[in-house]
Each structure stands twice: as C-alpha cells, then as structure tokens.
C-alpha positions in Angstrom: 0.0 0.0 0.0 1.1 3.2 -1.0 0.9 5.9 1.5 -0.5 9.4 0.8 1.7 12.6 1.6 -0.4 13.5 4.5 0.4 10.2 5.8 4.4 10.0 5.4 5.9 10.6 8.6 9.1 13.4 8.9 11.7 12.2 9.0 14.8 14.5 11.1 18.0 14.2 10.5 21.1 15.5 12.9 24.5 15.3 12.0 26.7 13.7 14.5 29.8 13.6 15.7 33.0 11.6 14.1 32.4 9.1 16.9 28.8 7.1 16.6 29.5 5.9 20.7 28.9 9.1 21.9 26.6 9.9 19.3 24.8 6.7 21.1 25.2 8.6 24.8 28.1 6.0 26.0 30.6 8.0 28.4 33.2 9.8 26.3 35.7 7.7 27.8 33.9 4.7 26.9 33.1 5.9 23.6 36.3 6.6 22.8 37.8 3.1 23.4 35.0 1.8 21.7 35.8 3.9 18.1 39.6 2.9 19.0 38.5 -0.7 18.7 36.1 -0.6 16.2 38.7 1.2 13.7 41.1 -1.5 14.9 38.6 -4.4 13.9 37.5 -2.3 10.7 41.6 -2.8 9.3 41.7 -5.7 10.2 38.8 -7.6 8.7 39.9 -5.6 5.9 43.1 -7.1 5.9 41.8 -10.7 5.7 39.2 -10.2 3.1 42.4 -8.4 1.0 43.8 -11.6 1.6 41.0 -13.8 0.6 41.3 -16.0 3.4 38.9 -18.1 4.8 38.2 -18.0 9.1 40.4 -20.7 9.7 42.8 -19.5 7.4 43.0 -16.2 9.1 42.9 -18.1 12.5 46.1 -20.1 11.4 47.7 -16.8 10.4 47.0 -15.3 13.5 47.7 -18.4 15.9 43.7 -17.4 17.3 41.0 -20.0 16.8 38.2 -20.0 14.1 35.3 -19.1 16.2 37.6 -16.1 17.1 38.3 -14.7 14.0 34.1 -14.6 13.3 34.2 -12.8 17.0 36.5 -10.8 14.9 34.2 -10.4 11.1 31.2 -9.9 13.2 32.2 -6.7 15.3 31.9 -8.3 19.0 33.8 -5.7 19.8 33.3 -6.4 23.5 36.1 -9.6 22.8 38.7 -7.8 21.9 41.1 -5.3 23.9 43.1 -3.0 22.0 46.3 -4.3 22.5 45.2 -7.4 21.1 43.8 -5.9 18.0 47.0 -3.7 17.7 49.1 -7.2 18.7 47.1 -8.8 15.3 47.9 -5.6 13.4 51.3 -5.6 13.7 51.5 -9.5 12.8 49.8 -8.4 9.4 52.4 -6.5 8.9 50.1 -3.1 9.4 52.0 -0.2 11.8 49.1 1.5 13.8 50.1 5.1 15.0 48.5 6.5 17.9 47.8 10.5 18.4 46.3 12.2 21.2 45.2 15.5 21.4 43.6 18.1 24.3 40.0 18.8 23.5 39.1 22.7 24.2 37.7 23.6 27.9 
C-alpha cells in the first residue's frame, strides 16, 4: 500500500559527531575506546578479506581460533582489547600510530 503525503511521517535528520558511541550517549571515555577498537577491527577484517582467506585460514595466520576470527568479522567488539587488536595488526604486517590531542575547555 502506498501511502498518501499527508500520511508519510518526517523524517529529522542531525548530523553527529566523528564518533557514533557518543553519538549513542556512552561516556566519552567509553566511547572513545570503543571507536579505538572498532577502527582496529574495521583494518583488520579488511586485511583478511584483502587476503581472501577463509576464518580458519586467518585463524592459522594469526595463531587465534576460528570461532575467534568470526568474533572478529562480526564486530563483538566487546572480545577484543586494543592491544590485542594492535598485537594482530602488527602480525599483518600493518603499523598503527597513535595520536592524542587536548580537547578545548
């Protein structure tokens, strides 16, 4: 059923931040280390598709197991600290710089 323009809802839009945690109303600390990790997980899954490798070829790469490396494709980002993730990186072969900077009063 099509709906009539008097029926279509409005749709608002906001623009949010660079960081969709905080846009979400986690603590900016906790947002934070959640973007860290998700950029983290975001290389690397890139990394193994790049390398067309199946989950237990990745897992055998990366001396995890397979049901690790789907924690990995699937975003539980709740598995994975970011020194692991930055541990895996730097097995790939992949430097990961870190920067910090003062946010204003």
């Amino acid at each position: 059923m099509v709906k009539k323009p008097s029926e279509v809802g409005r749709v608002t839009f906001s623009r949010g931040s660079q960081n969709v945690f905080a846009d979400l109303g986690f603590d900016p600390w906790e947002a934070a280390n959640l973007k860290i990790r998700a950029d983290l997980m975001i290389d690397l899954r890139r990394y193994i598709e790049d390398q067309g490798w199946t989950q237990a070829q990745a897992a055998t790469f990366f001396a995890e197991t397979q049901p690790r490396i789907s924690n990995l494709l699937k975003g539980e980002i709740s598995r994975f600290s970011v020194d692991k993730l930055i541990n895996m990186l730097a097995k790939a072969g992949i430097a990961v710089q870190v920067e910090t900077k003062r946010r204003a009063a």
